[in-house]
PDB file of N, CA, C and O in Angstrom:
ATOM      1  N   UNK A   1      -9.105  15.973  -7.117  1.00  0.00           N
ATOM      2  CA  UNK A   1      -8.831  16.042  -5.698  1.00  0.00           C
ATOM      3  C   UNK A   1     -10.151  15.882  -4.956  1.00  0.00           C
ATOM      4  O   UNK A   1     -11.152  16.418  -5.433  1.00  0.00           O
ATOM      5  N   UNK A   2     -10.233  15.157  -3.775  1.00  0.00           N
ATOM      6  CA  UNK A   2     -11.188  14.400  -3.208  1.00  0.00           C
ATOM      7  C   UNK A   2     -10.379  14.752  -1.390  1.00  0.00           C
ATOM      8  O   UNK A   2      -9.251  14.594  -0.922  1.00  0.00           O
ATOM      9  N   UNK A   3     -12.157  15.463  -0.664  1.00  0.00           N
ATOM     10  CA  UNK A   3     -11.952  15.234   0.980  1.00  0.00           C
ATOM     11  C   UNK A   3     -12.930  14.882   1.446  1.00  0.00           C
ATOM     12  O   UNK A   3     -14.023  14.869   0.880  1.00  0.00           O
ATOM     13  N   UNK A   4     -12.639  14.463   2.804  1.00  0.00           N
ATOM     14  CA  UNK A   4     -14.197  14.151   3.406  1.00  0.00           C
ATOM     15  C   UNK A   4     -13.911  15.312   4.490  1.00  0.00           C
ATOM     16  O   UNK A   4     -12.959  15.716   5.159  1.00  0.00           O
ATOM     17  N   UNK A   5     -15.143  15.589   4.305  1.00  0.00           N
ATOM     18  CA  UNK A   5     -15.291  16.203   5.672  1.00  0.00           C
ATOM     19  C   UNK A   5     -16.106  16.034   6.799  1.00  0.00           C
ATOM     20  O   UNK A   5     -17.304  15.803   6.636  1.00  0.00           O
ATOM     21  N   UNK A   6     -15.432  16.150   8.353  1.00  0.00           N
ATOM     22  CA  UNK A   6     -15.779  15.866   9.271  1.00  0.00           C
ATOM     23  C   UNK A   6     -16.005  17.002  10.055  1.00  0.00           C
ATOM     24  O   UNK A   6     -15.143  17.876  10.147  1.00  0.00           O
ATOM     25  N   UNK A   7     -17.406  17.095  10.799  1.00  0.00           N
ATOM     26  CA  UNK A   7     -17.538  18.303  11.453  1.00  0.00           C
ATOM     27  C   UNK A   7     -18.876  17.863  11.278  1.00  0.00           C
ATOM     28  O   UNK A   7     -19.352  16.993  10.549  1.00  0.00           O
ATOM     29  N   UNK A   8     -19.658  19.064  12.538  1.00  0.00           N
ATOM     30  CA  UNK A   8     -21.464  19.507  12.226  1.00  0.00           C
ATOM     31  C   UNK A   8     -21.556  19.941  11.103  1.00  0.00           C
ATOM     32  O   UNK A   8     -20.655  20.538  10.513  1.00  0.00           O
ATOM     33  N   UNK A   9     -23.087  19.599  10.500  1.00  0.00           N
ATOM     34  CA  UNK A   9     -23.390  19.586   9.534  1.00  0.00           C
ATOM     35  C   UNK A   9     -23.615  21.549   9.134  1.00  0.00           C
ATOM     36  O   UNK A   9     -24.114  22.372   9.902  1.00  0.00           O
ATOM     37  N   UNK A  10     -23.183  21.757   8.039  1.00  0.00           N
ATOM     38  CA  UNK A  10     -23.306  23.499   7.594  1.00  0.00           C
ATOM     39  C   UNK A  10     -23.928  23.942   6.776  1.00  0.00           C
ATOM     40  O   UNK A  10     -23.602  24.236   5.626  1.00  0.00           O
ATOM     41  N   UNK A  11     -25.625  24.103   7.687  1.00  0.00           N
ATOM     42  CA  UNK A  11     -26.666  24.560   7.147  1.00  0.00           C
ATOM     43  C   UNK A  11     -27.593  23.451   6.347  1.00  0.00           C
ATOM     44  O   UNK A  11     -27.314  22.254   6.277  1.00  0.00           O
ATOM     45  N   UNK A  12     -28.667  24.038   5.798  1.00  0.00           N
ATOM     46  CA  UNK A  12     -28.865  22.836   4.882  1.00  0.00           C
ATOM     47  C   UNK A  12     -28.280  22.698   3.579  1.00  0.00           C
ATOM     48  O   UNK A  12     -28.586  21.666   2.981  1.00  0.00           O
ATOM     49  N   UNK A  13     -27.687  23.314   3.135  1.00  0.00           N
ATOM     50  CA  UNK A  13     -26.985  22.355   1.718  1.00  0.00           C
ATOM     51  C   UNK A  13     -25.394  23.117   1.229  1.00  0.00           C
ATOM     52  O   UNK A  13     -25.005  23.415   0.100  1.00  0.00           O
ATOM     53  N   UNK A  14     -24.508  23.320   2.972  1.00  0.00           N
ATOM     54  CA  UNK A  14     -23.657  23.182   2.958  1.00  0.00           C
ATOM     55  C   UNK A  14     -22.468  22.007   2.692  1.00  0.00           C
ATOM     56  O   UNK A  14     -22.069  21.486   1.651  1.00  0.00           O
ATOM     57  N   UNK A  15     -22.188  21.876   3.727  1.00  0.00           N
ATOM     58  CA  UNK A  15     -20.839  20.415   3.873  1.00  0.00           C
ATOM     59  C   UNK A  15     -21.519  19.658   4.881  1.00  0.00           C
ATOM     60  O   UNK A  15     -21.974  20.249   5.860  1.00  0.00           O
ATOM     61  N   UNK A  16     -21.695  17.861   4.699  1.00  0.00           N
ATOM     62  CA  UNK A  16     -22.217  17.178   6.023  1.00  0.00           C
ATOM     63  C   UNK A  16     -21.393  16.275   6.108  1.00  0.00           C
ATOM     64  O   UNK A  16     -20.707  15.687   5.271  1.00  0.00           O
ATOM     65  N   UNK A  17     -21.562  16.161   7.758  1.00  0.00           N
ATOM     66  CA  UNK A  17     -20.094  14.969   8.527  1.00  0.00           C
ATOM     67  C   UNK A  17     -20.322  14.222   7.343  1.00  0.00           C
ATOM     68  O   UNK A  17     -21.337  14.137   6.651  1.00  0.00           O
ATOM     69  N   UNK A  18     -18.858  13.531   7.195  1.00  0.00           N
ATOM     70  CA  UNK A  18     -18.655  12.077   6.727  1.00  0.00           C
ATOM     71  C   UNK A  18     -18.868  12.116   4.931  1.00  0.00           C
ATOM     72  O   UNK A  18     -18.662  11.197   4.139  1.00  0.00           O
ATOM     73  N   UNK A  19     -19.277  13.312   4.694  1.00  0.00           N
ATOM     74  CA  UNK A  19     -19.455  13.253   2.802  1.00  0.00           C
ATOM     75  C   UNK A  19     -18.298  13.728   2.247  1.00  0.00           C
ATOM     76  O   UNK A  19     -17.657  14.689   2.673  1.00  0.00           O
ATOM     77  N   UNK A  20     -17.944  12.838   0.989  1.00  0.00           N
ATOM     78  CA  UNK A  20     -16.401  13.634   0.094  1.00  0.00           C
ATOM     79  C   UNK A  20     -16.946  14.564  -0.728  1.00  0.00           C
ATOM     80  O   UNK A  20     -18.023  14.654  -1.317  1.00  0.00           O
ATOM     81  N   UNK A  21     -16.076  15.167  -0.651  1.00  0.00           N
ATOM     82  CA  UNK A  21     -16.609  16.434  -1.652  1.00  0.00           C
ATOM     83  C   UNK A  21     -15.476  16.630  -3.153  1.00  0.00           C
ATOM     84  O   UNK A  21     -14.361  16.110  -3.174  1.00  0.00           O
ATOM     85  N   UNK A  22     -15.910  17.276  -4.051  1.00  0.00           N
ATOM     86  CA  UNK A  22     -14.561  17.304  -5.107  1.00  0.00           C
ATOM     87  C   UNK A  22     -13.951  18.860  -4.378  1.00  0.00           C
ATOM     88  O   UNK A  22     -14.562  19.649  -3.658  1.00  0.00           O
ATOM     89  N   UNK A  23     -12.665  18.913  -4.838  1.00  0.00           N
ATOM     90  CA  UNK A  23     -11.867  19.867  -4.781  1.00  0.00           C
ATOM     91  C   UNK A  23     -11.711  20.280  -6.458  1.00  0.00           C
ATOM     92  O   UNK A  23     -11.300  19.472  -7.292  1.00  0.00           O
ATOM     93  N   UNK A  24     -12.034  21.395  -6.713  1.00  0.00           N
ATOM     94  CA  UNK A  24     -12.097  22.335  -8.124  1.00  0.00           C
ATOM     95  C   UNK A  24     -10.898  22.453  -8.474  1.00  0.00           C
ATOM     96  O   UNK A  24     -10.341  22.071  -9.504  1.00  0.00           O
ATOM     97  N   UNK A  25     -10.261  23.335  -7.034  1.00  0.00           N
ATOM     98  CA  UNK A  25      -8.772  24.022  -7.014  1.00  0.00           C
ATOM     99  C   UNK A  25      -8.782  24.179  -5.573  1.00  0.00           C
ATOM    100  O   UNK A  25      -9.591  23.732  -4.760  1.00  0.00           O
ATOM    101  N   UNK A  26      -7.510  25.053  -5.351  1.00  0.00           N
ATOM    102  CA  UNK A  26      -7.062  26.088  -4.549  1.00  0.00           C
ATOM    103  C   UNK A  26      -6.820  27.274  -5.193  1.00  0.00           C
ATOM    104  O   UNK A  26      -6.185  27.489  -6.225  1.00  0.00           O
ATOM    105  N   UNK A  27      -7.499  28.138  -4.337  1.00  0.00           N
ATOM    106  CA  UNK A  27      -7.440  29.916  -4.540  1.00  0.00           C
ATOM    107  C   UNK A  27      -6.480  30.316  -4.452  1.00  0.00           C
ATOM    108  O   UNK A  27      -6.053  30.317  -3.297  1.00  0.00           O
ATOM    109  N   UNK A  28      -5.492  30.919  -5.593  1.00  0.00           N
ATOM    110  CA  UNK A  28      -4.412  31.282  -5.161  1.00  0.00           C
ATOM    111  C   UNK A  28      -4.171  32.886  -4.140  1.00  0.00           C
ATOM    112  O   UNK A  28      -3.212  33.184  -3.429  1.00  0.00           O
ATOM    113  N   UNK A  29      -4.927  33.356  -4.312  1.00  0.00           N
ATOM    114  CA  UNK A  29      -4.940  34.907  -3.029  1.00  0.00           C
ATOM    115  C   UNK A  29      -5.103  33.696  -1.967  1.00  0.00           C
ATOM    116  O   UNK A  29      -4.008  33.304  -1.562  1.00  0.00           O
ATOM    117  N   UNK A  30      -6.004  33.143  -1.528  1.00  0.00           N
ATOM    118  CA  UNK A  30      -6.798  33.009  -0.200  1.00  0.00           C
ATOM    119  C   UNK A  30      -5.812  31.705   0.580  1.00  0.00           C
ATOM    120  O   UNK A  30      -5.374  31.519   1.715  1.00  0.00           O
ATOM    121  N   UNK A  31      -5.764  30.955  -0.749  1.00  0.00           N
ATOM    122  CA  UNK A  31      -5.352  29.375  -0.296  1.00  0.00           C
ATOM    123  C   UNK A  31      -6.396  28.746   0.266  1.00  0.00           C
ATOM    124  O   UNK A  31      -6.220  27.721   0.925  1.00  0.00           O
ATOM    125  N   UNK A  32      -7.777  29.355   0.048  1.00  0.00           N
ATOM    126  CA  UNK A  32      -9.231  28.431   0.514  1.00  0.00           C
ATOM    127  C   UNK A  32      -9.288  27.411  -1.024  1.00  0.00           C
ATOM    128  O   UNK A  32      -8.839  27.639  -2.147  1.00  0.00           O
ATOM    129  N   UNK A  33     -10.115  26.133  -0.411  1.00  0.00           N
ATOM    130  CA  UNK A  33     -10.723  24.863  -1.051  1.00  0.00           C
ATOM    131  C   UNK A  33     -11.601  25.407  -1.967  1.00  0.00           C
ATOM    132  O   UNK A  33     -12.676  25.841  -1.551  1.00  0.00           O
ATOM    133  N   UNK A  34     -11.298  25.466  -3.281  1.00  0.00           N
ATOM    134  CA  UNK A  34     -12.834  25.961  -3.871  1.00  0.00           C
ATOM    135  C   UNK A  34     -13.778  24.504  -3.898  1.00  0.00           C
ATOM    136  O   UNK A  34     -13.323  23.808  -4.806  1.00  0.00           O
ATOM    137  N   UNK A  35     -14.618  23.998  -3.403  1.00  0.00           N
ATOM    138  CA  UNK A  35     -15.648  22.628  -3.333  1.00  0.00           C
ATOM    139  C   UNK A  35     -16.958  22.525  -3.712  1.00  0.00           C
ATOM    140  O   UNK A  35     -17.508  23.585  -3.412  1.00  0.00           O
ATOM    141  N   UNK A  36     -17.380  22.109  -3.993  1.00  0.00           N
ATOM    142  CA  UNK A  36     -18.862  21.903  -4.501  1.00  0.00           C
ATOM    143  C   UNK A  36     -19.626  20.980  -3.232  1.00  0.00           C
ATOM    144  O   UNK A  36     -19.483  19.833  -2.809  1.00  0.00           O
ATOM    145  N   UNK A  37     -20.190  21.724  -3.007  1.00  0.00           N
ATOM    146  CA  UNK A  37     -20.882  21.013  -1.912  1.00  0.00           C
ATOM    147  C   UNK A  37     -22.221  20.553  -2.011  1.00  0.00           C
ATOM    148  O   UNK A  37     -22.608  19.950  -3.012  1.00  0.00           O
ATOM    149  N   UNK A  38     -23.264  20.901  -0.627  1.00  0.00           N
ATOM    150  CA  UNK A  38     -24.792  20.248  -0.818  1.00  0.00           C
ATOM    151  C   UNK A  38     -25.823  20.804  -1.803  1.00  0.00           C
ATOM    152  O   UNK A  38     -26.884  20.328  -2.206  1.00  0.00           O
ATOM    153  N   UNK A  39     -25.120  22.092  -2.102  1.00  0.00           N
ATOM    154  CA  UNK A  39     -25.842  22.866  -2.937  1.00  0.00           C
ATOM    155  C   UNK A  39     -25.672  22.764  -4.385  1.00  0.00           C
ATOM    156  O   UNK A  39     -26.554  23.387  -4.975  1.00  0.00           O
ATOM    157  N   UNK A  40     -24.595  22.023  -5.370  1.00  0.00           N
ATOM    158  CA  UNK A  40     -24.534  21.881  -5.990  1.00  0.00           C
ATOM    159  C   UNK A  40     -23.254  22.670  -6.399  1.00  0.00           C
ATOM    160  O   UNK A  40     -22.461  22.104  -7.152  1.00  0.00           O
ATOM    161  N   UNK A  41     -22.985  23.969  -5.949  1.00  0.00           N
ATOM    162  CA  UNK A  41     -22.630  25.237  -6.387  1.00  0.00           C
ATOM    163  C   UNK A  41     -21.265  24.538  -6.195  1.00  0.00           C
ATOM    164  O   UNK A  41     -21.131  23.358  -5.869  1.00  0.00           O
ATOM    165  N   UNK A  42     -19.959  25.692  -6.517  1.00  0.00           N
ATOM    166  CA  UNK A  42     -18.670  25.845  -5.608  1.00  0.00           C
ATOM    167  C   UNK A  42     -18.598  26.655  -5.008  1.00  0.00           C
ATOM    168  O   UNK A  42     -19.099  27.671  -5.489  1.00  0.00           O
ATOM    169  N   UNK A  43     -18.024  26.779  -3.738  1.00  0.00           N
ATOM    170  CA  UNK A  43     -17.406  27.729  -2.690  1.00  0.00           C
ATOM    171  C   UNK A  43     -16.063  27.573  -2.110  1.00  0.00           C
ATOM    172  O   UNK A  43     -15.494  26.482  -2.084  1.00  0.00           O
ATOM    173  N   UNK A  44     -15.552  28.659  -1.644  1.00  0.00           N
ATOM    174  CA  UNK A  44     -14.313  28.692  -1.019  1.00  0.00           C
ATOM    175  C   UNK A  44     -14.617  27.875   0.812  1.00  0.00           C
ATOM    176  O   UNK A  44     -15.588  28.105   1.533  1.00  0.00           O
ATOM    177  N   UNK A  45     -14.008  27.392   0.972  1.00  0.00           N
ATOM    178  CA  UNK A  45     -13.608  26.742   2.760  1.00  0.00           C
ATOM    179  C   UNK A  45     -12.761  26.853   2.825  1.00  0.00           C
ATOM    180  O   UNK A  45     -12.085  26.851   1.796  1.00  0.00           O
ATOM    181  N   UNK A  46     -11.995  27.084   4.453  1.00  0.00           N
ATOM    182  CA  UNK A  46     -10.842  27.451   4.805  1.00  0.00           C
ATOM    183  C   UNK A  46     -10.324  25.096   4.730  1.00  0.00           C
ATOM    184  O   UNK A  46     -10.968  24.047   4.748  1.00  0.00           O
ATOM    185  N   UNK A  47      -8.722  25.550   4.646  1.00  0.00           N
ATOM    186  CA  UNK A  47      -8.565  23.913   4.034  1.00  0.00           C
ATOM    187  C   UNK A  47      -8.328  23.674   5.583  1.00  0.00           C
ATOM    188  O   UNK A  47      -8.206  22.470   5.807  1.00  0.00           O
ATOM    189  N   UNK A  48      -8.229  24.433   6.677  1.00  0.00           N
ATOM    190  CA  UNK A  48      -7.575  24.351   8.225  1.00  0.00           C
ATOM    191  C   UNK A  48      -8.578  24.309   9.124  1.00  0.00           C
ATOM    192  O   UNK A  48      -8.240  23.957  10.255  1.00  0.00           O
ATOM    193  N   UNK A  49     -10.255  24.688   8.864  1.00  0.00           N
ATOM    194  CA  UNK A  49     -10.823  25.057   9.574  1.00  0.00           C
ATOM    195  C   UNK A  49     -12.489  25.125   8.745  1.00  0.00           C
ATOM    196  O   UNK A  49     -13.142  26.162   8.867  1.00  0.00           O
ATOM    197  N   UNK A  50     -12.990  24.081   8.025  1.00  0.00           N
ATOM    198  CA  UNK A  50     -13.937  24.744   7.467  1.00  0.00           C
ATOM    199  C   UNK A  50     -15.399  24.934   8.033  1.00  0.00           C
ATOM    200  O   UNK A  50     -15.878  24.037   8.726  1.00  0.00           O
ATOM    201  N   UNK A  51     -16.250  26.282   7.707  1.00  0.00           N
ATOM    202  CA  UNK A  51     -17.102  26.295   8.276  1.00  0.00           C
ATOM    203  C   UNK A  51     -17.985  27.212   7.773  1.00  0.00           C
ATOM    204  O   UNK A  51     -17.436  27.586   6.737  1.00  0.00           O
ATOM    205  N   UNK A  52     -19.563  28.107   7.939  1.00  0.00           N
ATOM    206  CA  UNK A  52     -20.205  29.061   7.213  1.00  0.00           C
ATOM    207  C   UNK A  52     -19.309  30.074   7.723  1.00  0.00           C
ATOM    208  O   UNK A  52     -18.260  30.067   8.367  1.00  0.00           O
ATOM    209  N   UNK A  53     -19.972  30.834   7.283  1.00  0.00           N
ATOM    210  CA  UNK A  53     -19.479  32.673   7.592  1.00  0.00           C
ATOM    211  C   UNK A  53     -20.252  32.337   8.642  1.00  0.00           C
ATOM    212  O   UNK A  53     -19.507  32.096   9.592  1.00  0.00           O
ATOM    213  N   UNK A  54     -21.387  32.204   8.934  1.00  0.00           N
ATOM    214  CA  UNK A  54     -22.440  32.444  10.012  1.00  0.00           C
ATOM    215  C   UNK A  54     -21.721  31.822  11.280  1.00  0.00           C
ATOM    216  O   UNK A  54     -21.201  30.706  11.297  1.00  0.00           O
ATOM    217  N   UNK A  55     -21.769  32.688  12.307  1.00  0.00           N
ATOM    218  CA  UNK A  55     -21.071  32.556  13.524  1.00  0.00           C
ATOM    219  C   UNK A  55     -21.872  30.957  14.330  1.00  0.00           C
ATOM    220  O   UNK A  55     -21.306  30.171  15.090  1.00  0.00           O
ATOM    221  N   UNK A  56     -22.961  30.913  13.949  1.00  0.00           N
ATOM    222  CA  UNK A  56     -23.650  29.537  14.855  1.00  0.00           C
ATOM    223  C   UNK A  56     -23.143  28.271  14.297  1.00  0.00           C
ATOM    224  O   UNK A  56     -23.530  27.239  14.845  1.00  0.00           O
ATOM    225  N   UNK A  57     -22.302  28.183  13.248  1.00  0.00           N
ATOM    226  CA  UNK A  57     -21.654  26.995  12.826  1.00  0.00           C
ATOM    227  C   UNK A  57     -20.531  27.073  13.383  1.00  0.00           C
ATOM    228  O   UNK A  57     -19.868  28.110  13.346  1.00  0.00           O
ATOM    229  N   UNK A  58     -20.128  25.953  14.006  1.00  0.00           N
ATOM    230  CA  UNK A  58     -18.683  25.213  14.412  1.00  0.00           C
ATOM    231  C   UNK A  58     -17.971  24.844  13.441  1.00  0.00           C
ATOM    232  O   UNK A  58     -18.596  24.419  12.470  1.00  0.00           O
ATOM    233  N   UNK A  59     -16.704  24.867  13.366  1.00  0.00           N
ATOM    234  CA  UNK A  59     -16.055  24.561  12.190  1.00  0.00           C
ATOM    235  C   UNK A  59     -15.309  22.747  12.435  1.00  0.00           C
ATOM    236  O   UNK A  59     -15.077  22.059  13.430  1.00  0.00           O
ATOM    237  N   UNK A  60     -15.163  22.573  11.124  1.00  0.00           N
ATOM    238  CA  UNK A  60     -14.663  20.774  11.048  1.00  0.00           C
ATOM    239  C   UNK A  60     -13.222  21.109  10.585  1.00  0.00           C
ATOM    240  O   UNK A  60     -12.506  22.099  10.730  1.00  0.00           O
ATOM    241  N   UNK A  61     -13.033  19.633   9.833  1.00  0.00           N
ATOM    242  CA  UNK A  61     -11.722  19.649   9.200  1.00  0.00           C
ATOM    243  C   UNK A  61     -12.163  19.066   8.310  1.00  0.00           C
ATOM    244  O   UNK A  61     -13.357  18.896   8.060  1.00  0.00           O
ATOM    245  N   UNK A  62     -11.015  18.594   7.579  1.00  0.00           N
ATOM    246  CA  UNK A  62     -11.170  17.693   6.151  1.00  0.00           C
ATOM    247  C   UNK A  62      -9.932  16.610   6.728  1.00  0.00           C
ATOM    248  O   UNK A  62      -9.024  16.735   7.549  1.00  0.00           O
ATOM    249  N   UNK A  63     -10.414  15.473   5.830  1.00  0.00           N
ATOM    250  CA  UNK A  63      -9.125  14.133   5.572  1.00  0.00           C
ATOM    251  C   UNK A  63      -9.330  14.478   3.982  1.00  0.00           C
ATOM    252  O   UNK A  63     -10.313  14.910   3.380  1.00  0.00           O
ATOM    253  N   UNK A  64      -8.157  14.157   3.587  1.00  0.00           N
ATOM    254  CA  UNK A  64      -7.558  13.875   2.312  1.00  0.00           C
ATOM    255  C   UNK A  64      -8.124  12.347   1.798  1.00  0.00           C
ATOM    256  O   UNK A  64      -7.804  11.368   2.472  1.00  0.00           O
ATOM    257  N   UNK A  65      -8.925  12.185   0.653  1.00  0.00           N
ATOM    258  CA  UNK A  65      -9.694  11.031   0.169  1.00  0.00           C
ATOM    259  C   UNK A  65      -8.755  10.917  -1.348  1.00  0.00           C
ATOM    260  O   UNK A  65      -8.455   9.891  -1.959  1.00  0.00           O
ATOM    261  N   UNK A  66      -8.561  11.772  -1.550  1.00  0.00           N
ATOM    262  CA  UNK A  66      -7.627  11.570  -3.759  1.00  0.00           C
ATOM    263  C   UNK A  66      -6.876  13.331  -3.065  1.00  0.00           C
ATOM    264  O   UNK A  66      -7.300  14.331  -2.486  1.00  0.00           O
ATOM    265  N   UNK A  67      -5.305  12.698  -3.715  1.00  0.00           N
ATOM    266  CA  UNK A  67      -4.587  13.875  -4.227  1.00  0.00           C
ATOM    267  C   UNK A  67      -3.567  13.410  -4.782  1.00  0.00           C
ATOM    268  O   UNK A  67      -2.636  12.891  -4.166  1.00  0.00           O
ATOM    269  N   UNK A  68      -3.621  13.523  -5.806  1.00  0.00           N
ATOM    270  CA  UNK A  68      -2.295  13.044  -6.517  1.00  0.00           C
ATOM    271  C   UNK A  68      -1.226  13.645  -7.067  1.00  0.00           C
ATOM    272  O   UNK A  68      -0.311  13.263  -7.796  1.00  0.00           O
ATOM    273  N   UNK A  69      -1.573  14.814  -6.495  1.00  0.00           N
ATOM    274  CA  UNK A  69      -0.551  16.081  -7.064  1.00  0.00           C
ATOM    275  C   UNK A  69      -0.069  16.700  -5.642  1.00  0.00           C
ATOM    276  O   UNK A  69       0.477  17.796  -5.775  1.00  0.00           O
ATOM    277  N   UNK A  70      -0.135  16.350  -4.666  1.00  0.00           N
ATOM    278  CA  UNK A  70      -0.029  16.737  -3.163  1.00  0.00           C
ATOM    279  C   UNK A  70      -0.605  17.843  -2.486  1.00  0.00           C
ATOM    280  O   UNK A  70      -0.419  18.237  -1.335  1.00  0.00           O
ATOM    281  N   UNK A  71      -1.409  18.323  -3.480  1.00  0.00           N
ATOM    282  CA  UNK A  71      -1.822  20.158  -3.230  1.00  0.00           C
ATOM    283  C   UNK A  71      -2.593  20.224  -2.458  1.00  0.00           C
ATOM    284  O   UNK A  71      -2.782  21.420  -2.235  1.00  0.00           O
ATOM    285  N   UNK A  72      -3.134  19.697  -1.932  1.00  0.00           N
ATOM    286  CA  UNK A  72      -4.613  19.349  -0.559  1.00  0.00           C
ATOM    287  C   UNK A  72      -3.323  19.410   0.479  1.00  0.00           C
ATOM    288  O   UNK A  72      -3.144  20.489   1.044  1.00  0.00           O
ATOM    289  N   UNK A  73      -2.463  18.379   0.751  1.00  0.00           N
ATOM    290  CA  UNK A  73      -1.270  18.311   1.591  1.00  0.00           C
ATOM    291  C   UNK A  73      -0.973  19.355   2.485  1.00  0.00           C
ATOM    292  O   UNK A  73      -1.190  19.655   3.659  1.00  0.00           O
ATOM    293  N   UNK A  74      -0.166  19.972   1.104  1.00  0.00           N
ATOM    294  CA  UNK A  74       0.103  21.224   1.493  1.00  0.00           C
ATOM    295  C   UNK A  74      -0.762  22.287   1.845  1.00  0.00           C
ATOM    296  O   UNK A  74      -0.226  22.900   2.768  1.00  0.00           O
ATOM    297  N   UNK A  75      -1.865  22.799   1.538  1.00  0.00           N
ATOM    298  CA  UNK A  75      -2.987  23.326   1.870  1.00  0.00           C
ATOM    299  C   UNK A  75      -3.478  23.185   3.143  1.00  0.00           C
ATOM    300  O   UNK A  75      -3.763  24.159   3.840  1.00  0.00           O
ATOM    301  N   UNK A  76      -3.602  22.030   3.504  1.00  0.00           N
ATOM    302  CA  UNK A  76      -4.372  21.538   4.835  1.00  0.00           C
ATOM    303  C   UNK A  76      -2.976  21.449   6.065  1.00  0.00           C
ATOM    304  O   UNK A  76      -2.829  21.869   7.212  1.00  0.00           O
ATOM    305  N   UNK A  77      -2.459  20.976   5.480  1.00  0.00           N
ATOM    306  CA  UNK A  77      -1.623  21.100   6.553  1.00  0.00           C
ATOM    307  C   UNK A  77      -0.051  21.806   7.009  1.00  0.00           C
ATOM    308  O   UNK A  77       0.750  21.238   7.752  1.00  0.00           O
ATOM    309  N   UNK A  78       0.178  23.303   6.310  1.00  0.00           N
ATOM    310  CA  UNK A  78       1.231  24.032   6.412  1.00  0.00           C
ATOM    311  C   UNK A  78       0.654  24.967   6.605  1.00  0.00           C
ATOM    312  O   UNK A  78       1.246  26.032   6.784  1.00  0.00           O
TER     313      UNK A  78
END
């Protein structure tokens, strides 16, 4: 599973406009994106709203780039 995300950039080696990121999973408690982002690492993002914890980041969205199982779909948009 594959998104891009669109939004200000989050932090330095968060999520930046316009880059796809992989999707690991979905969390089943949270229903957050687990993603690997600028940092290498994975983290949870909200799939509706993603953004830092830190209040000075604005939050983006994601487009759907690969899902072939529909689970981004549903995630992002229910």
């Amino acid at each position: 599973m594959k998104v891009k995300y669109i939004g200000p950039d989050i932090g330095i080696d968060g999520l930046f406009n316009d880059n796809i990121y992989e999707v690991l999973g979905i969390d089943e408690l949270t229903g957050m994106l687990r993603i690997i982002d600028e940092s290498g690492e994975d983290y949870l993002y909200s799939p509706k709203e993603p953004k830092s914890i830190a209040s000075e980041y604005k939050g983006g969205k994601f487009e759907i780039v690969e899902d072939k199982s529909e689970q981004l779909k549903q995630a992002i948009f229910n």
